[in-house]
C-alpha positions in Angstrom: 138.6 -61.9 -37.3 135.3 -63.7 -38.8 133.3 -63.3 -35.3 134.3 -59.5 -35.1 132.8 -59.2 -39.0 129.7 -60.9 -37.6 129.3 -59.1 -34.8 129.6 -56.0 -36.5 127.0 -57.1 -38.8 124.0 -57.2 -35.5 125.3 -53.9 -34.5 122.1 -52.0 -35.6 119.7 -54.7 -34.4 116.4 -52.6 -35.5 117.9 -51.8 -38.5 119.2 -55.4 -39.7 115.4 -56.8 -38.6 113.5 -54.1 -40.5 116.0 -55.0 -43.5 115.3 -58.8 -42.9 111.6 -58.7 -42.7 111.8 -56.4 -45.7 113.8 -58.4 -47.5 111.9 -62.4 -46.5 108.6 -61.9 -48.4 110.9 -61.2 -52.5 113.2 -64.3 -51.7 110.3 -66.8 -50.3 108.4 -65.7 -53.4 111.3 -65.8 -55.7 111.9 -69.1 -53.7 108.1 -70.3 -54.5 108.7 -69.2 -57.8 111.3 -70.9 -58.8 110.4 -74.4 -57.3 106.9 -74.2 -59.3 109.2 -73.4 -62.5 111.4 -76.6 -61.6 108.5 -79.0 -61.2 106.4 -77.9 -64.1 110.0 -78.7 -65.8 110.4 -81.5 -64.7 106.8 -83.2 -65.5 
C-alpha cells in the first residue's frame, strides 16, 4: 500500500520537479537561517 502512495506521488514527474526546485532555495535558506540562529546561541 505505501509503494502505490509513493508511486502515485512521481506521477506528474514535471510537475513534482518544478514544485521541488521551487520549493529547495526557502528551506535551504530557512535551513541556513536557522543554523546561523543556533550558533550565534550557542556562543
Amino acid at each position: 500500500r505505501g509503494k502505490g502512495k509513493k508511486d502515485e506521488l512521481f506521477v506528474p514527474v514535471p510537475e513534482s520537479k518544478a514544485f521541488l526546485d521551487t520549493a529547495t532555495m526557502p528551506m535551504i535558506l530557512t535551513a541556513v537561517a536557522i543554523a546561523l540562529f543556533a550558533k550565534i546561541l550557542m556562543m
